[in-house]
C-alpha beads as a LAMMPS data file, in Angstrom:
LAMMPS data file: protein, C-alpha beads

89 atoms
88 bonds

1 atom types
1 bond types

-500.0 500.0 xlo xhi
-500.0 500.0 ylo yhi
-500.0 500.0 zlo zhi

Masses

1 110.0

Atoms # bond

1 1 1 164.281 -406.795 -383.674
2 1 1 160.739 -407.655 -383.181
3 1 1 158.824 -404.336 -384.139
4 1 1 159.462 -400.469 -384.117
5 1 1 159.519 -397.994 -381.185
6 1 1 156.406 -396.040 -381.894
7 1 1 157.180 -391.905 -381.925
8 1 1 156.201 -390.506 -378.918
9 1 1 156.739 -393.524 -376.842
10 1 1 158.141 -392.574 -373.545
11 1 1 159.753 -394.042 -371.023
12 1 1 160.904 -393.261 -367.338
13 1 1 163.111 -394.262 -364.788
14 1 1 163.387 -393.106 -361.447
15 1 1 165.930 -393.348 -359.132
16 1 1 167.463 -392.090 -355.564
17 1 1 170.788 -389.941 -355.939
18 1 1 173.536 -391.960 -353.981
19 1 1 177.227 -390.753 -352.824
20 1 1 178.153 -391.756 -356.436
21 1 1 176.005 -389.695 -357.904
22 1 1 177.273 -386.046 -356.972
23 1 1 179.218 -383.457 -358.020
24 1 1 183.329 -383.946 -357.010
25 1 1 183.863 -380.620 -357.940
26 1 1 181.654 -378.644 -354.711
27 1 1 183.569 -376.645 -352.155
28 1 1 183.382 -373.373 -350.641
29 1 1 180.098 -373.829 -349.659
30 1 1 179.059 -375.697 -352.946
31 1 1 176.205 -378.261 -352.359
32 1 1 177.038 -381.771 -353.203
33 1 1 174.006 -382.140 -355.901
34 1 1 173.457 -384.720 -359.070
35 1 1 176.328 -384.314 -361.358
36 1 1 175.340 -383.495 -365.292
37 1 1 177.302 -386.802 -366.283
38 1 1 174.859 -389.190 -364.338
39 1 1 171.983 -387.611 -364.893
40 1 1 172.801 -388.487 -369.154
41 1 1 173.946 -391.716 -367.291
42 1 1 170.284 -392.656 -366.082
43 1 1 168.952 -390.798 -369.374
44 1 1 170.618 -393.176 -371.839
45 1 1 169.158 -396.389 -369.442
46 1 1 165.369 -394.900 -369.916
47 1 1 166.399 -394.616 -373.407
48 1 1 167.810 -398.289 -373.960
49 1 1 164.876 -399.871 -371.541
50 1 1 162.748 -398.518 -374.138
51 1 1 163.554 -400.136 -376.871
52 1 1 164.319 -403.811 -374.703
53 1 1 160.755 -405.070 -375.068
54 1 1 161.387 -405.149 -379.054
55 1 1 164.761 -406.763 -378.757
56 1 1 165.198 -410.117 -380.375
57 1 1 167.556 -412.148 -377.597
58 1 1 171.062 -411.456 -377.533
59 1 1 170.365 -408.372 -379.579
60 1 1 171.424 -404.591 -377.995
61 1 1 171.341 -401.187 -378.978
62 1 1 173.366 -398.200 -378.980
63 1 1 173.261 -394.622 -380.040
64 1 1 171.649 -391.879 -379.013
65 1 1 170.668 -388.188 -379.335
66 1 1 170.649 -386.491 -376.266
67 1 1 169.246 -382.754 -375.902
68 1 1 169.366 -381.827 -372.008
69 1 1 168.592 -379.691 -369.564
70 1 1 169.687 -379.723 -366.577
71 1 1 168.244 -376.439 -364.410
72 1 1 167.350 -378.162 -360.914
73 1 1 169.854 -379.282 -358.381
74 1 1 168.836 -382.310 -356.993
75 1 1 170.918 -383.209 -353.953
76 1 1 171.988 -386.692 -352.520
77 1 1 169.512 -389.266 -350.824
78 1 1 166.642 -386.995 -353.029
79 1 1 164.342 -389.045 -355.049
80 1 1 164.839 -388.405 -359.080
81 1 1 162.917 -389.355 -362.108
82 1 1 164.249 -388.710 -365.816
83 1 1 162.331 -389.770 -368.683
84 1 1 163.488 -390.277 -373.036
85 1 1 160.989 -389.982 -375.340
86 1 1 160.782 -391.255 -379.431
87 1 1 160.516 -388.179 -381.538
88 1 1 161.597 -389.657 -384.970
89 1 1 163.583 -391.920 -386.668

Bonds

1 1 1 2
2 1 2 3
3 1 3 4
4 1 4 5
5 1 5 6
6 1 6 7
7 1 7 8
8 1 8 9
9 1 9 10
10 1 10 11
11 1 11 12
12 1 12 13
13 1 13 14
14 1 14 15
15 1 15 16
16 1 16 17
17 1 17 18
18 1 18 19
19 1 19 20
20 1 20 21
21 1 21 22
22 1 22 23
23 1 23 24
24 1 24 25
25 1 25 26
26 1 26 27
27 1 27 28
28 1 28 29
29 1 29 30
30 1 30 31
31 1 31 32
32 1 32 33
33 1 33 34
34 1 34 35
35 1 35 36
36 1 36 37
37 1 37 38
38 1 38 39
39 1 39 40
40 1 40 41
41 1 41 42
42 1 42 43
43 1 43 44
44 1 44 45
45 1 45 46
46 1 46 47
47 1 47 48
48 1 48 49
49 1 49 50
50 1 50 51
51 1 51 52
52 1 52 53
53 1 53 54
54 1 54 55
55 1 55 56
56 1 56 57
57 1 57 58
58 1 58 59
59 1 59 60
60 1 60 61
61 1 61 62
62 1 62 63
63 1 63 64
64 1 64 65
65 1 65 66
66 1 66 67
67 1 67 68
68 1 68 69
69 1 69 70
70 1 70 71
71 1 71 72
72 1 72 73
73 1 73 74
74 1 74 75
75 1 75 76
76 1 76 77
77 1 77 78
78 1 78 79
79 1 79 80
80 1 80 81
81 1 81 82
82 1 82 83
83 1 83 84
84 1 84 85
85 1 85 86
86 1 86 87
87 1 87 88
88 1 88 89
């Protein structure tokens, strides 16, 4: 590793919700929005693209605390942005 992710570094991704992206679950009615699952999905990513910039090559990381809400629907073809940000090691 080549330095430390300063706290409060943040970093976002943004992103169009596909097909792939939504719910299986809607019926009756039920839009077909971003399901909870992807939207960690494209969390984690910002997360990990964080921290690539101080990666030595061939080096990765993993793990990762996660505290989410989700209180929008966003539906398909709808442009989305998620962001992680450093609070502590």
């Amino acid at each position: 590793m080549q330095g430390t992710i300063k706290t409060g570094t943040i970093r976002e991704e943004r992103f169009t919700v596909a097909d792939q992206h939504l719910i299986d679950l809607a019926n009756d009615g039920m839009p077909k929005i971003l399901c909870t699952p992807w939207l960690i999905w494209f969390l984690e990513h910002a997360a990990r693209n964080a921290m690539l910039p101080l990666l030595s090559p061939g080096e990765s990381t993993v793990g990762v605390v996660i505290n989410v809400e989700h209180t929008a629907a966003t539906p398909g073809r709808e442009a989305c942005s998620v962001a992680s940000e450093r609070w502590s090691v």
